[in-house]
C-alpha positions as CSV (number, residue, x, y, z in Angstrom):
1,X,-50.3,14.7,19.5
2,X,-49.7,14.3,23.5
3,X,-52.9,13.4,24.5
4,X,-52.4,14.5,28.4
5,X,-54.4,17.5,29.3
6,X,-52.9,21.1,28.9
7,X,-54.2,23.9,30.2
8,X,-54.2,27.6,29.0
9,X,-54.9,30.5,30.8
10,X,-55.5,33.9,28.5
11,X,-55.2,37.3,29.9
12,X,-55.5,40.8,29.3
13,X,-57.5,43.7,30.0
14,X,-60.8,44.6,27.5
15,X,-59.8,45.7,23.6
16,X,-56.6,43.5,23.3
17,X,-58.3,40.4,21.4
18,X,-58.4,37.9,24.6
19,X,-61.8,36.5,23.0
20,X,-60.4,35.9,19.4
21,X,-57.3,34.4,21.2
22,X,-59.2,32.1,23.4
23,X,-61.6,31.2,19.8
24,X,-57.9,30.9,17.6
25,X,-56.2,28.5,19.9
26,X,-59.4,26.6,21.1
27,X,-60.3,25.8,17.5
28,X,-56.8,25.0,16.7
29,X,-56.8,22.0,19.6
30,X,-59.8,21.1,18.3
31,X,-58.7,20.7,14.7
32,X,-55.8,18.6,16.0
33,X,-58.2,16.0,17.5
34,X,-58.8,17.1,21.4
35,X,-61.8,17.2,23.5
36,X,-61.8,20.8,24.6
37,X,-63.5,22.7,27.5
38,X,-63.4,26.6,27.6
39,X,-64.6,29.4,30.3
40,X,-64.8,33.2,30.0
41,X,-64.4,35.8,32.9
42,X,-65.4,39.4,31.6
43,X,-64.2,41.6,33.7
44,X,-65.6,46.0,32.9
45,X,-64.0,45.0,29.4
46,X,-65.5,48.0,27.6
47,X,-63.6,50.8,30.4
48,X,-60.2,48.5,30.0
49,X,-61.2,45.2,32.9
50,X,-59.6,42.6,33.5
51,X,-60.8,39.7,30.7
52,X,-59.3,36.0,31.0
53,X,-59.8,32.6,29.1
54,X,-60.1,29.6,30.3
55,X,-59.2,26.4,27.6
56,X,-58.4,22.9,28.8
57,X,-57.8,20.3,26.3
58,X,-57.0,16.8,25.8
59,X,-58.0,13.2,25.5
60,X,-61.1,13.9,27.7
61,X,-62.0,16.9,29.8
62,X,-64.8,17.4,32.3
63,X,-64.3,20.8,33.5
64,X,-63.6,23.9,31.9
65,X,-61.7,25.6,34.9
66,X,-57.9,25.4,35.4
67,X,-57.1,24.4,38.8
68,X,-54.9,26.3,41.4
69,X,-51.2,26.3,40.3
70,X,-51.7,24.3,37.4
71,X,-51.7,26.2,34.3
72,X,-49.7,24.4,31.5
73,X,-48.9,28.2,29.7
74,X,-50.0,31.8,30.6
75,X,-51.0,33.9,27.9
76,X,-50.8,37.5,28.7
77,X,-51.5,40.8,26.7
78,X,-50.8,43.1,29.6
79,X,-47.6,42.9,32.1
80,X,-49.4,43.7,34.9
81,X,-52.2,41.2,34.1
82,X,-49.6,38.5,33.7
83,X,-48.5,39.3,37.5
84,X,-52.7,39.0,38.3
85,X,-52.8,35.6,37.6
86,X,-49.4,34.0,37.6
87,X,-50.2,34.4,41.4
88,X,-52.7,32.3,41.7
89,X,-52.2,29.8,38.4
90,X,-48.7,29.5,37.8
91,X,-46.1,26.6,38.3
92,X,-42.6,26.6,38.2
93,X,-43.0,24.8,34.8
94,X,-45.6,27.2,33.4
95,X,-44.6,28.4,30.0
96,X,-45.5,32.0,30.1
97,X,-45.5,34.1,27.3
98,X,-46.4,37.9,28.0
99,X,-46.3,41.3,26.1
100,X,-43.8,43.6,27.7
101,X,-46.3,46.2,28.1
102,X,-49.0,47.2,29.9
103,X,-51.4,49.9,31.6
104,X,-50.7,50.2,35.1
105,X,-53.8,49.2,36.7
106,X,-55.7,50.9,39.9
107,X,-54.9,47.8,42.1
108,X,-51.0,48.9,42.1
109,X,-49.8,50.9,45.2
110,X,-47.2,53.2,45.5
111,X,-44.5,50.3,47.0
112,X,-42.6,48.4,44.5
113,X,-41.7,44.5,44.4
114,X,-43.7,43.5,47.4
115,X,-45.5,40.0,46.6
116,X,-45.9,38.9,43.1
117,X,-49.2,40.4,41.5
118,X,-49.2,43.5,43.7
119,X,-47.6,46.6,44.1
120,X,-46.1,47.5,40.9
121,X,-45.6,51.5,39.5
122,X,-43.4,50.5,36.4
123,X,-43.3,47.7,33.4
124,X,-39.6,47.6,34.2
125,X,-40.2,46.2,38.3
126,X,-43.1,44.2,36.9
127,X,-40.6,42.7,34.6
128,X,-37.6,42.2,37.0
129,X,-39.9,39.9,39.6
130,X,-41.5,37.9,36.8
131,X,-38.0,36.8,35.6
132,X,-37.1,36.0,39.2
133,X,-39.9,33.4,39.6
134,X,-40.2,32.2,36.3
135,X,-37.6,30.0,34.1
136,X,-39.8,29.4,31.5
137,X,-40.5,33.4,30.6
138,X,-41.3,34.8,27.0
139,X,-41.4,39.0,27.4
140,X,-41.8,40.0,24.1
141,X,-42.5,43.6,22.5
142,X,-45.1,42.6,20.1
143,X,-46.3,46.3,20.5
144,X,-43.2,47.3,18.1
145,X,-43.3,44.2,16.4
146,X,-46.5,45.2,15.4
147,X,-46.5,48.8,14.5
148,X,-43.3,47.2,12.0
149,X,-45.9,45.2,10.3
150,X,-48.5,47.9,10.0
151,X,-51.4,47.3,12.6
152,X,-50.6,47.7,15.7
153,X,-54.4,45.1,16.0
154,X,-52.3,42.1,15.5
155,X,-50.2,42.6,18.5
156,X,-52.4,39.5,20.2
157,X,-51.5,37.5,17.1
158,X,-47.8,37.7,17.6
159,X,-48.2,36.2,20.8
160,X,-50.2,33.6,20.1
161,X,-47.6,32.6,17.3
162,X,-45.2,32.7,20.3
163,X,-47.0,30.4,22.6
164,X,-47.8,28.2,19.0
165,X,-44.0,27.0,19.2
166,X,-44.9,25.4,22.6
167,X,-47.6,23.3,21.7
168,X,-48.0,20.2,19.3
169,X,-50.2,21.6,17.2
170,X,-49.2,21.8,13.4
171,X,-48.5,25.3,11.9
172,X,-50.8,24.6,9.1
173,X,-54.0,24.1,11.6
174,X,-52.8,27.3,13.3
175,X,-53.0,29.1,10.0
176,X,-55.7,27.5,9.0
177,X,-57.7,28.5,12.0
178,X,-57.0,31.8,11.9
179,X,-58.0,32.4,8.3
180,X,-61.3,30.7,9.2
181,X,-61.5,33.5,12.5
182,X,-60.4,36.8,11.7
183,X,-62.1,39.0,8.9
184,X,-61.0,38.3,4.9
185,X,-59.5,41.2,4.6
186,X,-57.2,40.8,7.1
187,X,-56.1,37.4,7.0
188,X,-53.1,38.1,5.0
189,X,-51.9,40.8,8.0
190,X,-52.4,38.3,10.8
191,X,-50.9,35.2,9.2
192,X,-47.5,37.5,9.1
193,X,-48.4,38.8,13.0
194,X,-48.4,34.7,13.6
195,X,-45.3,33.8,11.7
196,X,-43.3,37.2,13.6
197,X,-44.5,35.9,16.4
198,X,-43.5,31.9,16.1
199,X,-40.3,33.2,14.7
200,X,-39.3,35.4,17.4
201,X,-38.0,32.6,19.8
C-alpha cells in the first residue's frame, strides 16, 4: 500500500453513524499496515450538531488533525455539512464523496449561492456550487439506496463503500472490519450497504 500520508475528514450532523464510520475506516488502515492518528469534534450531536472525524494515516503520523486545505477525501452524510467543511479542508484534488441529502441547517440564510458553505435554502443550489468547485465529486442517494435494501441505518455504510473504491485498502479488510464493528445481527445488512455502495461508481 502507498505509504504517503492520507487524510480523511468525516462529516455529518448527530445520528448518521459519523463515529462507526470514523471506527470502520480507521480500523481498516490499520489492518492494512498504517500508523494512524484520529480526532473527534462532537458538536450538540443528540439535537442533530454538527459531528466530524478526523483520521490521518500512513507510514508515520504525529498529529491527528488535518491541516488547512489538505484533506485527501471528504466524507459527508449531510449536503450542507459537506459545504461546512469543504470550505475550509478541501483541495482541488480532494476526493469527495457526499450523500445528496441533507437537513437545512440554522446557519443558512435566505440568499442562495453566495460563498461556498453559506447561504443555502435547497439541496439542489447546495448541489449545483459543489459541482462547480469540485472535479473530483461523488453525490450519491444512498438514502434510496438504502430504503431498497431494507434499513434506511446503513445509508453511512453505502458511502463508506463509495469512498472504499478510492483507497488501497483491500475489500476483504474492509469487510472484515465491518463484521468485527457493527452488531451480529446486522452484519449481513451492512456488508450488502458496502458492496451497493463500492459498486455504485
Amino acid at each position: 500500500m502507498d505509504n504517503s500520508t492520507k487524510n480523511i475528514l468525516i462529516c455529518g450532523i448527530g445520528g448518521q453513524g459519523v463515529v462507526l464510520a470514523g471506527r470502520i475506516i480507521s480500523f481498516a488502515a490499520f489492518e492494512s499496515g498504517m500508523d494512524i492518528k484520529t480526532s473527534e469534534v462532537h458538536g450538540m450531536s443528540q439535537r442533530g450538531g454538527s459531528v466530524s472525524t478526523h483520521i490521518r494515516f500512513g507510514k508515520k503520523i504525529f498529529s491527528p488533525l488535518i491541516p488547512e486545505k489538505s484533506a485527501t477525501a471528504i466524507l459527508s452524510f449531510d449536503i450542507y455539512e459537506t459545504l461546512r467543511y469543504t470550505g475550509s479542508f478541501a483541495n482541488k484534488d480532494t476526493i469527495i464523496v457526499s450523500s445528496n441529502d441533507g437537513k437545512t441547517p440554522a446557519w443558512t440564510s435566505k440568499t442562495k449561492n453566495d460563498t461556498i458553505g453559506n447561504n443555502f435554502t435547497d439541496t439542489y443550489s447546495a448541489a449545483s456550487l459543489l459541482k462547480d468547485n469540485f472535479k473530483s465529486l461523488i453525490l450519491l442517494n444512498d438514502k434510496l439506496i438504502a430504503e431498497n435494501i431494507g434499513n434506511i441505518k446503513v445509508s453511512n455504510i453505502i458511502l463508506i463503500g463509495a469512498l472504499s473504491v478510492f483507497t488501497d485498502i483491500e475489500e476483504n479488510i474492509w469487510l472484515k472490519t465491518i463484521e468485527k464493528n457493527v452488531p451480529e445481527k446486522t452484519v449481513d445488512l451492512n456488508i450488502k450497504a458496502f458492496l451497493k455502495g463500492r459498486a455504485s461508481l
